[in-house]
VEXMARFI-93104 format. One record per residue (C-alpha): x, z, y; residue in three letters. Coordinates in pm, whole numbers, plus 32768, in hexadecimal, padded with zeros to 4 digits. Example, Ala and Ser with C-alpha at 12.3 -4.5 7.8 and 13.67 -1.06 7.14 Angstrom:
84CE830C7E3EALA;855782CA7F96SER;
***
This chain:
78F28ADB192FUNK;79A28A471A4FUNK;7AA38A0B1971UNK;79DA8937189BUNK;798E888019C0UNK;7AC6883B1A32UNK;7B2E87BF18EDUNK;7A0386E0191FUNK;7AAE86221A66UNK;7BE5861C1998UNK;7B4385391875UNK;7A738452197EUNK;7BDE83F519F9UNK;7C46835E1894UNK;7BB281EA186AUNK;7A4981C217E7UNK;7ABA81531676UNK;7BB18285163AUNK;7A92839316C8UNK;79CD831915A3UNK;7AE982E314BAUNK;7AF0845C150AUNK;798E84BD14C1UNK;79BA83F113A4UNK;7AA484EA1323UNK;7A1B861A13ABUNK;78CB85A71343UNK;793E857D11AAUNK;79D986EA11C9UNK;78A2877A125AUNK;77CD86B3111BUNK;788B87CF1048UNK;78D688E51152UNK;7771893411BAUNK;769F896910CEUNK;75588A0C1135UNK;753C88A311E7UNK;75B887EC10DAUNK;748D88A50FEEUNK;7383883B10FEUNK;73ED86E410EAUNK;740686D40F8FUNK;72A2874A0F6BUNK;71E786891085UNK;729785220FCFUNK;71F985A70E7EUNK;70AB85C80EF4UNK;70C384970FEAUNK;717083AC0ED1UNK;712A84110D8BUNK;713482D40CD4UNK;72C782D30D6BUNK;73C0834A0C7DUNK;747B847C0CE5UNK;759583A50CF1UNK;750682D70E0EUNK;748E84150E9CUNK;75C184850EDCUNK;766583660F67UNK;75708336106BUNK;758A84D310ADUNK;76F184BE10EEUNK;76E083A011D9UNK;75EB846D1263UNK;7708858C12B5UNK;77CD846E1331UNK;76C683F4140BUNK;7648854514BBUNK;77E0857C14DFUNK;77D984411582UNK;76AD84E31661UNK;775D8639168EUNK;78D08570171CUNK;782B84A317F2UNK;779885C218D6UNK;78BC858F19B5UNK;787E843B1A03UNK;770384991A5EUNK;77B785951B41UNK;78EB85441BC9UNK;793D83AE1BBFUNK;78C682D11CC0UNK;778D82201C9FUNK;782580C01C7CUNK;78AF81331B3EUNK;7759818A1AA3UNK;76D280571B13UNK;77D07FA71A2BUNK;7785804818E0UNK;75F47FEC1926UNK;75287EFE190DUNK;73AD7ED21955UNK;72C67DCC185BUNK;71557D8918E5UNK;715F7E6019FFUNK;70617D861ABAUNK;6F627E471A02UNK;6FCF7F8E1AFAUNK;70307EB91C11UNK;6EEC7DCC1BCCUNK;6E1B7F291BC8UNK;6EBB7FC31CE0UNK;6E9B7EAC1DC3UNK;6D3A7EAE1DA3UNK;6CF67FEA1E0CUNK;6CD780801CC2UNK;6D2C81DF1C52UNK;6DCF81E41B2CUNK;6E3D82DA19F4UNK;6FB48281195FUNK;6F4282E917E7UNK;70AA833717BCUNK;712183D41630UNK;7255848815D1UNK;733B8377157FUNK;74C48405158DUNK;74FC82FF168BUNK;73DD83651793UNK;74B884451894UNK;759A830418D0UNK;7471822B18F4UNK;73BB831B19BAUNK;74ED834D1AC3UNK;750881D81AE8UNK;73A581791B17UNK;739182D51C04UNK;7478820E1D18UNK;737580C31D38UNK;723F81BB1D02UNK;719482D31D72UNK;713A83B61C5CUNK;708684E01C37UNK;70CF85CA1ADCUNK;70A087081A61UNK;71C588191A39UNK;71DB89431981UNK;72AD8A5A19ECUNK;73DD8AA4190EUNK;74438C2018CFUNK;759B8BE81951UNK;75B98BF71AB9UNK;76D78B2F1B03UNK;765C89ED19E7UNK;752C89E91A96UNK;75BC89CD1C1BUNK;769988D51B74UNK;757687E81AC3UNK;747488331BE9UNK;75BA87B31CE9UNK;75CE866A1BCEUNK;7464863D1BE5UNK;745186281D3DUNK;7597855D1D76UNK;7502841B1E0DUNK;73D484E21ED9UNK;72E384221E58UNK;723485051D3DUNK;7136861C1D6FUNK;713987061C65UNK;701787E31BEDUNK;705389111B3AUNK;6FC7891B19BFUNK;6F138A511A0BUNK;6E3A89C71B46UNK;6D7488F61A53UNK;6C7387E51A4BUNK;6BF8884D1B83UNK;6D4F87E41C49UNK;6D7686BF1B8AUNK;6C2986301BF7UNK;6C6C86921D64UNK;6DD685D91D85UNK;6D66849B1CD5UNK;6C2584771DE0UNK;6D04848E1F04UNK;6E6783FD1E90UNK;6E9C829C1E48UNK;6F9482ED1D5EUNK;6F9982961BD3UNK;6F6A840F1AF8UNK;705C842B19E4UNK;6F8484AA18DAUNK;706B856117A2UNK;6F2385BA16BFUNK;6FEE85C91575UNK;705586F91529UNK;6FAB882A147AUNK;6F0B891B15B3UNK;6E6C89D714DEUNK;6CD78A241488UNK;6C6E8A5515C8UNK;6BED88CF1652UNK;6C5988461536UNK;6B738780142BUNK;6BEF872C12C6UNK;6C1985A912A0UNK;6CF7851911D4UNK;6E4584A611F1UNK;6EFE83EF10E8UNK;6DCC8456100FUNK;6DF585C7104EUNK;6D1C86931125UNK;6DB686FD1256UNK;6D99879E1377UNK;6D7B86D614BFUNK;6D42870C1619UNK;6BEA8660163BUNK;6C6E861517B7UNK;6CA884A817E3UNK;6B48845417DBUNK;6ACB853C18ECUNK;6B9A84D119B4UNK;6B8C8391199DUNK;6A0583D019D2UNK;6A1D84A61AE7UNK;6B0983DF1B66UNK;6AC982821B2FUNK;6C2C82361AEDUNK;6C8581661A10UNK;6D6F81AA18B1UNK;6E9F80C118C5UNK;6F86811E179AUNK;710A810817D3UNK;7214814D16C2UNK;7379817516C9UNK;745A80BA15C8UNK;75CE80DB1598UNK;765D7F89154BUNK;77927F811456UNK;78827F811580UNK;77D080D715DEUNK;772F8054173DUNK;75B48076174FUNK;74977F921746UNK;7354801917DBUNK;722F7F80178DUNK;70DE7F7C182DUNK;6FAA7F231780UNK;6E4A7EB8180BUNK;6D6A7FA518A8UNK;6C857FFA1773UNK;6B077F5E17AEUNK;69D5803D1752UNK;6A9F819117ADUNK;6A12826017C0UNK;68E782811700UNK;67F5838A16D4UNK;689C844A15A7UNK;69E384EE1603UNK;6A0D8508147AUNK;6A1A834D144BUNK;6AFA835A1569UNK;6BF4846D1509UNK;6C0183B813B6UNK;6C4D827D1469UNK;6D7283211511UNK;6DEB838813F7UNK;6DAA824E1350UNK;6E9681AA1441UNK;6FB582A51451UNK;6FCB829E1303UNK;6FCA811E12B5UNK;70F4810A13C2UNK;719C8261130BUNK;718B818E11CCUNK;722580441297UNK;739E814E12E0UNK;73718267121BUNK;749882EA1241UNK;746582EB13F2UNK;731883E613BAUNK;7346854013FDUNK;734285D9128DUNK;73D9870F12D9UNK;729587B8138FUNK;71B1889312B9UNK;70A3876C12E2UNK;6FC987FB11D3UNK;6FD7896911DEUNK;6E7889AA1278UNK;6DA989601164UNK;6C2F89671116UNK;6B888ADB10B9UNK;6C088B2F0F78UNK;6D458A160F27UNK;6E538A780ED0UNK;6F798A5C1002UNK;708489460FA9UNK;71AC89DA101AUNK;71F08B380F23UNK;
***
């Protein structure tokens, strides 16, 4: 592993356009080298864009591999180059709706989605704000000193562990300032999830954002990372939603959803696709993934 690493500090030294010439590369060998992902890609763009071809399917899946390559190579700047660097490859659009919020006095969610772009986004925006996220512990020892050590490079992120729940969450928003970075997109299973749907399928979501926003009285500001054609990063922040949250956690789930998916339609090729998104389903469907 600390091999991997150190080849890591060896590609940050190359200039920004040949790292992702590189991933480029790497990324259209790993479109036909890893196929269990490949599969789970495959499937999640059939359910999610049916009325596509399986032609454009697969273009958009294998700049997909290219993209999360792109992701994957760029760990080392995250890590290793200095912070001016970052800065360069980054650029903020409408961030007066955080700074607008924050000034005020406001607490404040970041409804943040998997985009392939969002650990470059997150490490730039992570040296002009405080932020606090939530981790999860990886089974490797030495990855997760190293990503805990890249997380907490600019001392100005509190982490809370996935398994210290809602409870923790609630505690560290009340007393912080500090915007929390809130990654609801993924599949955590049955347990506090409800079935809403998501590109017309229903799927199982953590039913979180609205609880805490009520509990809370933060408000949602969306932000989304975009990588421009040159392969720096645009993140966008969006209003702080009105009338959220309501009093069903169902309307505003869907709404979540709603969103992430309209901006997943916007660069599909930039949402994660290779996650098992859909594989808890409702008692008695079949699973997705074989």
């Amino acid at each position: 592993m600390k091999f991997a690493f150190f080849i890591l500090y060896l590609i940050q030294l190359l200039p920004f356009c040949l790292i992702h010439k590189l991933a480029d590369f790497v990324g259209f060998l790993a479109y036909y080298a890893v196929k269990p992902r490949r599969k789970v890609g495959e499937t999640n763009l059939q359910k999610c864009f049916p009325e596509w071809s399986e032609a454009e399917r697969t273009a958009v899946l294998k700049r997909h591999f290219q993209h999360m390559a792109k992701l994957m190579f760029e760990y080392g700047l995250y890590w290793y180059a200095p912070a001016e660097r970052l800065r360069r490859f980054v650029r903020y659009q409408d961030k007066h709706h955080l700074d607008n919020a924050l000034a005020a006095g406001e607490k404040v969610i970041l409804l943040y989605p998997h985009f392939t772009a969002f650990e470059m986004a997150v490490y730039t925006l992570n040296q002009d704000v405080p932020l606090t996220s939530m981790y999860s512990h990886q089974k490797n020892r030495a990855m997760d000193e190293q990503i805990l050590k890249g997380r907490h490079r600019y001392n100005n992120v509190f982490l809370i562990g996935r398994n210290e729940g809602l409870r923790a969450i609630i505690k560290q928003i009340r007393k912080s300032s500090a915007p929390f970075l809130y990654l609801p997109d993924q599949d955590f299973g049955r347990n506090d999830s409800i079935f809403v749907n998501f590109f017309g399928i229903p799927t199982a979501t953590i039913a979180g954002l609205s609880r805490i926003a009520g509990l809370t009285g933060a408000k949602v500001i969306p932000a989304i990372p975009t990588r421009e054609a040159d392969n720096t990063v645009t993140l966008r922040f969006y209003p702080a939603w009105e009338n959220f949250p309501t009093e069903s956690a169902e309307a505003d789930t869907q709404r979540m959803n709603d969103f992430i998916e309209a901006r997943a339609r916007e660069h599909p090729e930039q949402y994660f696709w290779l996650h098992k998104r859909f594989k808890t389903r409702p008692e008695g469907e079949p699973g997705f993934y074989g």
